[in-house]
N, CA, C and O of each residue as an XYZ file, in Angstrom:
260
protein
N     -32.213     -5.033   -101.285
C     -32.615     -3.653   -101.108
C     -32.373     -3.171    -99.686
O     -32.186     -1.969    -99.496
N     -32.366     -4.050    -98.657
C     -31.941     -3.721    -97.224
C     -30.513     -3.119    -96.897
O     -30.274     -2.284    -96.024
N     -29.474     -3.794    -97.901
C     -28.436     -3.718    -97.989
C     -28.399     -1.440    -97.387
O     -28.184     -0.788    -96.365
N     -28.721     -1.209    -98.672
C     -28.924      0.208    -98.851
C     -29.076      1.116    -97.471
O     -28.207      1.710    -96.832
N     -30.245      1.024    -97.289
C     -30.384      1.630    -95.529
C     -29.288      1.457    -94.619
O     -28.716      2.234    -93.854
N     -29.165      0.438    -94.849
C     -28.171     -0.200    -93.674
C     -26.432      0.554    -93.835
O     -25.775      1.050    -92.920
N     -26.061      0.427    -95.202
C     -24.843      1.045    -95.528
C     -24.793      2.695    -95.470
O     -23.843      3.382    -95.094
N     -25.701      3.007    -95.806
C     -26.022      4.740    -95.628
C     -26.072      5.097    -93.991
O     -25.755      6.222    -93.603
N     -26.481      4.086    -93.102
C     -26.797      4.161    -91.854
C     -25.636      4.458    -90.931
O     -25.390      5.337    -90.105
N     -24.846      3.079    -91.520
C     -23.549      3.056    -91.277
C     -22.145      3.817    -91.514
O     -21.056      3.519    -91.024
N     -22.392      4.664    -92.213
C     -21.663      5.743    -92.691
C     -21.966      7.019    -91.760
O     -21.168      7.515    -90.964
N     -23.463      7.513    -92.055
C     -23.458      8.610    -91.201
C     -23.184      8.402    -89.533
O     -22.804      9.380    -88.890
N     -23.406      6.996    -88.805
C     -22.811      6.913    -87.586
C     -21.270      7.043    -87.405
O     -20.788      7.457    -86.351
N     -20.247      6.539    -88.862
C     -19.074      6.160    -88.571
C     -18.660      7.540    -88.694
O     -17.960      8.036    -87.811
N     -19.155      8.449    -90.068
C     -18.439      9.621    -89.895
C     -19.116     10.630    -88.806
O     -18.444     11.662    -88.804
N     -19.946     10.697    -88.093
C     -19.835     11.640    -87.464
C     -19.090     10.863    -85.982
O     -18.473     11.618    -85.231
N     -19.174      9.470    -85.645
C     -18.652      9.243    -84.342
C     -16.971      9.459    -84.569
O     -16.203      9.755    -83.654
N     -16.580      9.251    -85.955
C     -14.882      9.575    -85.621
C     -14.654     11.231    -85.841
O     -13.623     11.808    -85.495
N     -15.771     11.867    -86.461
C     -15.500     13.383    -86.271
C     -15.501     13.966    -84.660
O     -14.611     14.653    -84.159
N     -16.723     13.507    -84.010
C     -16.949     13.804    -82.721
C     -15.899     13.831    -81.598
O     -15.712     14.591    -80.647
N     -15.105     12.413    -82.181
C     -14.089     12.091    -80.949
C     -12.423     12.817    -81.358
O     -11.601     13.174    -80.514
N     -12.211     12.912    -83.205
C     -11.371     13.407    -82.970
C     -11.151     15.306    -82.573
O     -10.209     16.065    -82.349
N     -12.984     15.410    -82.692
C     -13.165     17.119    -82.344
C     -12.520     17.067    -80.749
O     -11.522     17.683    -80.375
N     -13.220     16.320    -80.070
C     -13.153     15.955    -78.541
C     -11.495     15.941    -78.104
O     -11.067     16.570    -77.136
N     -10.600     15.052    -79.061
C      -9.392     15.057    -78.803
C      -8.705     16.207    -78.827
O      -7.886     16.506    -77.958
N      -9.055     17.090    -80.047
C      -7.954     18.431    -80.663
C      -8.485     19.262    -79.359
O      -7.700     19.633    -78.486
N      -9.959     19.534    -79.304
C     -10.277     20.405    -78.207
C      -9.211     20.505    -76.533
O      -8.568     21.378    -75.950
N      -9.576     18.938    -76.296
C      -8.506     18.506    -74.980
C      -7.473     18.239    -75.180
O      -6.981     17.725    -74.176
N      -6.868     18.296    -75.901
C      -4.882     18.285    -76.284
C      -4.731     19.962    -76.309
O      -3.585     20.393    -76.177
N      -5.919     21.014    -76.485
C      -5.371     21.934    -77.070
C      -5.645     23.236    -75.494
O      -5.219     24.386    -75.390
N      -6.581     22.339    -74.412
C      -6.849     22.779    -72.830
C      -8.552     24.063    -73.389
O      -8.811     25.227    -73.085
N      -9.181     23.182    -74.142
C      -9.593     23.542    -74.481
C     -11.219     23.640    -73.932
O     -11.314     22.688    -73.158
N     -12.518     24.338    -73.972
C     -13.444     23.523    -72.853
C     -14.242     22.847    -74.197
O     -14.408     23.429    -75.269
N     -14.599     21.751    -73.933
C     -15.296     20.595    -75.017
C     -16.835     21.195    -75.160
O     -17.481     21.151    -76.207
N     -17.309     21.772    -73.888
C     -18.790     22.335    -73.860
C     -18.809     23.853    -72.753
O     -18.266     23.841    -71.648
N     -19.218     24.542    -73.074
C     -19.257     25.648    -72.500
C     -19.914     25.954    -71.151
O     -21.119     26.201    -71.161
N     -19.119     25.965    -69.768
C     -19.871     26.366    -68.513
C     -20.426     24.955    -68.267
O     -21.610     24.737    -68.011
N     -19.603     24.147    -68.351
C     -19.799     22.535    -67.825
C     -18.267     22.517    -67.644
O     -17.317     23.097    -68.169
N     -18.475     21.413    -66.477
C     -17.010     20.531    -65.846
C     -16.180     19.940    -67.120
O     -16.666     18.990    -67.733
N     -14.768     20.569    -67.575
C     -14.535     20.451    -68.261
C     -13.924     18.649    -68.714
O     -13.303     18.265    -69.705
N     -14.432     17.890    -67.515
C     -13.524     16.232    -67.304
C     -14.825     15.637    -67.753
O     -14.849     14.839    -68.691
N     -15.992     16.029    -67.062
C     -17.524     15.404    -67.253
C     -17.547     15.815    -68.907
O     -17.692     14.920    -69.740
N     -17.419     16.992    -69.245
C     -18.041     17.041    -70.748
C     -17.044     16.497    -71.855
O     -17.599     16.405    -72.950
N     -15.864     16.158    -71.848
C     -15.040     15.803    -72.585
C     -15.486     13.997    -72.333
O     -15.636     13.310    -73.343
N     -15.620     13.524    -71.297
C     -16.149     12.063    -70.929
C     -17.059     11.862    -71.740
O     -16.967     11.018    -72.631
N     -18.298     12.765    -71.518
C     -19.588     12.142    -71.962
C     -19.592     12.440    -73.846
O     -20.432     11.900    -74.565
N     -18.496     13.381    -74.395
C     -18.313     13.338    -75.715
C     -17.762     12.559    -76.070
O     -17.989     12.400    -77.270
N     -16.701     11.513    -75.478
C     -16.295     10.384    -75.655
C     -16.586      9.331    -75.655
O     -16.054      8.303    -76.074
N     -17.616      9.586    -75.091
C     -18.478      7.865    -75.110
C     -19.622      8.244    -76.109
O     -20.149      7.245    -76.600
N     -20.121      9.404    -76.518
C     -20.871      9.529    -77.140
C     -20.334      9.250    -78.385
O     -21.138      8.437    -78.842
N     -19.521      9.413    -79.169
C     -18.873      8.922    -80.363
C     -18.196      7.651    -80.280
O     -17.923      6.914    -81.227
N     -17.954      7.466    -79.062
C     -17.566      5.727    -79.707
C     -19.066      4.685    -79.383
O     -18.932      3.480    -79.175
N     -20.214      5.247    -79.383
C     -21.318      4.576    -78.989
C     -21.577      4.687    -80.708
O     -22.125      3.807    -81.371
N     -21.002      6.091    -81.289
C     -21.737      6.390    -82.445
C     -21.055      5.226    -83.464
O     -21.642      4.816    -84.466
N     -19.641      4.737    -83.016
C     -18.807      4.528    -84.307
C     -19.222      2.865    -83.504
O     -19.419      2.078    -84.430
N     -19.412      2.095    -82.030
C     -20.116      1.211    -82.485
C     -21.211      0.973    -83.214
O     -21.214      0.107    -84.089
N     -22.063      1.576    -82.985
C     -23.559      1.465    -84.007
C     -23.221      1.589    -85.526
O     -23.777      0.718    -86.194
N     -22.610      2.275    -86.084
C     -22.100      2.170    -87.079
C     -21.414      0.951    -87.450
O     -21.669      0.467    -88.552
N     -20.438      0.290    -86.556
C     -20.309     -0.989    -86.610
C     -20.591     -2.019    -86.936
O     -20.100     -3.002    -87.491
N     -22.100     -1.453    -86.224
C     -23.014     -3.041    -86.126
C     -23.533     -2.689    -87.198
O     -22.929     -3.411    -87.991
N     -24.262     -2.058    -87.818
C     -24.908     -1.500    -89.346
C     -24.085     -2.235    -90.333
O     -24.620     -3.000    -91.135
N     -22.491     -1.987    -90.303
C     -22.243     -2.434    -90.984
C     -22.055     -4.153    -91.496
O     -22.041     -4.810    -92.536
N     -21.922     -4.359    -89.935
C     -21.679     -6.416    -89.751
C     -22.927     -6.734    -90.233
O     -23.002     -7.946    -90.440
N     -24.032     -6.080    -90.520
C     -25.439     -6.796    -90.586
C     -25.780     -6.291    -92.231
O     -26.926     -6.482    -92.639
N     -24.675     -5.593    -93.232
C     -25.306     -5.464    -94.432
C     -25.334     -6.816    -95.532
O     -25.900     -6.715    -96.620
């Protein structure tokens, strides 16, 4: 029954951390600002680590079902 949590867990981290980063990419390929009235190098950074933090955790959710 653990299985369950864990796979549902792992999904919503994986899809939103590869949505996040490939939003992050189209935005900055396209000179785009990632966050509004922020440094456009700082906010594209910290969206990048924020989704691959998301799509590790998702990771690990999944190694542990």
């Amino acid at each position: 029954m653990e299985s369950g949590p864990a796979i549902f867990a792992g999904s919503v981290f994986a899809l939103f951390g590869g949505a996040l980063l490939l939003w992050t990419a189209v935005r900055v390929r396209h000179r785009e600002p990632v966050a509004q009235g922020v440094n456009p190098v700082a906010s594209a950074a910290l969206a990048s680590l924020a989704a691959i933090a998301a799509l590790l955790l998702g990771t690990w959710c999944f190694l542990h079902v």
